[in-house]
N, C-alpha and C positions, 0 to 999 in steps of 0.2 A: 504494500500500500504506500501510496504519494501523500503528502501533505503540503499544502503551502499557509504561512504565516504571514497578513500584512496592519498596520496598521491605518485605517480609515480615514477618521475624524474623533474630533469632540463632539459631544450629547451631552444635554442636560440629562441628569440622572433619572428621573424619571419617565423619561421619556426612553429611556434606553431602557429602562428595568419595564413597562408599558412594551416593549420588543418583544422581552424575553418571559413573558408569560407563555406558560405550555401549552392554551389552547391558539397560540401563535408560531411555537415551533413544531414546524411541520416539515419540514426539508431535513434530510439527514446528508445532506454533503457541505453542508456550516454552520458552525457556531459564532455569534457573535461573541468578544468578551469585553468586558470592560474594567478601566480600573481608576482609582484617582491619582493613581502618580506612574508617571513614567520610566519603567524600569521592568529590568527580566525579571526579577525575585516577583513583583507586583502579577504581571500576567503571568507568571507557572502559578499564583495563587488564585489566580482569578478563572484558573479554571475546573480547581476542587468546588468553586462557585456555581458552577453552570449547574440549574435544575433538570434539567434531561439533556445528557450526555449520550450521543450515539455511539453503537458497537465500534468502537475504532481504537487501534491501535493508540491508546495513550502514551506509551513510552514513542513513539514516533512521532507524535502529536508535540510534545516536549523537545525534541531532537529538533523539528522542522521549527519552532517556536526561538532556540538558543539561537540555531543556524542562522534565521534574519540577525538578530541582535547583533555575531558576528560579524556580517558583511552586510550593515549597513545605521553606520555611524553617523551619517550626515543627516539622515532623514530621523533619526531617532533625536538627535540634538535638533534639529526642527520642530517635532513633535512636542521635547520638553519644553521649547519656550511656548510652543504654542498654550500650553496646557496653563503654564505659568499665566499666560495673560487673562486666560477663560476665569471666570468665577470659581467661588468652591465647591457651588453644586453642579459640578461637570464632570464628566470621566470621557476618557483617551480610549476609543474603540476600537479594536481590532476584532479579524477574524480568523476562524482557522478552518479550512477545507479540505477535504476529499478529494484529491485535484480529479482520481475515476468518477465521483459520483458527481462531480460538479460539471464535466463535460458532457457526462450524460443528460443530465438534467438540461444543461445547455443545448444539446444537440436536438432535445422532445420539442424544446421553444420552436428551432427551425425547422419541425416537421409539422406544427399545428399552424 
């Protein structure tokens, strides 16, 4: 199994947690996660967070999560100020994907 990790945007918090309600998570090739600070320790914890968590390799999920963080310093120190300017009731959204299940899912778009 493939994974890819990116971060998004800023949300106000409820509006983000208003996403993540179960009768809303209906797709099993992403999760959104969120957090209020910018940092790898913050999203590995944000996502013993997630209320329904798909069959997926979690140690992989973790691996593809560190891996961004590695190779890609620029966008991450972007992120942080951004986060820094937003309010305090905001969180730094990322998500993590199924990159198989996510093309699938992609590919049903352009057959309907």
């Amino acid at each position: 199994m493939s994974y890819t990790f990116d971060i998004v945007g800023i949300s106000p918090v409820f509006n983000f947690m208003d996403r993540q309600s179960p009768d809303r998570i209906a797709v099993t090739s992403k999760a959104y996660l969120g957090s209020p600070e910018c940092s790898l320790d913050a999203f590995m914890r944000s996502v013993d967070l997630l209320s329904e968590k798909p069959a997926w390799n979690w140690d992989e999920v973790m691996t593809a999560i560190v891996n961004f963080w590695l190779v890609n310093e620029e966008r991450i120190r972007y992120w942080k100020t951004e986060l820094a300017i937003a309010r305090d009731d905001h969180l730094l959204v990322a998500y993590i994907a199924h990159v198989e299940a996510l093309r699938h899912e992609l590919e049903q778009l352009w057959i309907r």
